[in-house]
C-alpha positions in Angstrom: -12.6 -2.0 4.3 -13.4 -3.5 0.8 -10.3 -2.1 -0.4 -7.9 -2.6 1.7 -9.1 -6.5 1.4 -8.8 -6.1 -2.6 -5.6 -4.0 -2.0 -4.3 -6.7 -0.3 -5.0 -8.9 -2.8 -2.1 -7.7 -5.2 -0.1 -7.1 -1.9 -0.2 -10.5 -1.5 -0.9 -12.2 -4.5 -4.1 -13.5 -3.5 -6.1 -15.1 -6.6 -4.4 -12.6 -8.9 -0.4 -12.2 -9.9 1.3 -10.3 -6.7 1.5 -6.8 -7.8 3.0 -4.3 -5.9 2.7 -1.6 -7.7 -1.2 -1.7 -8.3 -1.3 -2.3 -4.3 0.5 0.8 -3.5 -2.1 2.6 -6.2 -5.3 1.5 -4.4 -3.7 1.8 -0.9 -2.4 5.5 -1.7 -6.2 6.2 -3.0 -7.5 4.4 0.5 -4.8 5.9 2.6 -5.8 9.5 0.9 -9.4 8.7 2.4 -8.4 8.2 5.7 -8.2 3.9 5.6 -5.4 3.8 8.3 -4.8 0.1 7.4 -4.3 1.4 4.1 -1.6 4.4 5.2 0.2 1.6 6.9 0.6 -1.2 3.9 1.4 2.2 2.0 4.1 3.1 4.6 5.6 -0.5 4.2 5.6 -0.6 0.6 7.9 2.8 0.6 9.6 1.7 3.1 11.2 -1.7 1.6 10.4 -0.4 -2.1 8.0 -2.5 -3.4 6.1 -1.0 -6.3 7.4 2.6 -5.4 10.5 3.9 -5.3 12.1 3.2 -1.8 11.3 6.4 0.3 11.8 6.5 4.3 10.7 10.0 4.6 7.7 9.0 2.4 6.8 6.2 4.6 7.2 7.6 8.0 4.6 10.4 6.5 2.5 7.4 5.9 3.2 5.9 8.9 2.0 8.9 10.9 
């Protein structure tokens, strides 16, 4: 839970300069533990490709 909360931090650009590609780092290292909020900001980020290159198949695997 901790991470996603930090995760979102740079997702959002919470107290610290928005960075998308550090969030999708610490949300593919949650996501990878099973942090289902996690897989989802992942999914989005691939999705609309922010920080990662844009990747539908990528983000419906996330996603799922």
């Amino acid at each position: 839970m901790l991470s996603v909360w930090v995760d979102q931090k740079y997702f959002k650009g919470r107290d610290v300069s928005q960075d998308y590609k550090k969030a999708a780092e610490l949300f593919r290292q949650a996501g990878e533990l099973g942090d289902s909020r996690a897989q989802y900001y992942l999914a989005q980020l691939y999705l609309h490709g922010r920080g990662v290159s844009r990747d539908p198949v990528e983000a419906l695997k996330w996603y799922r």
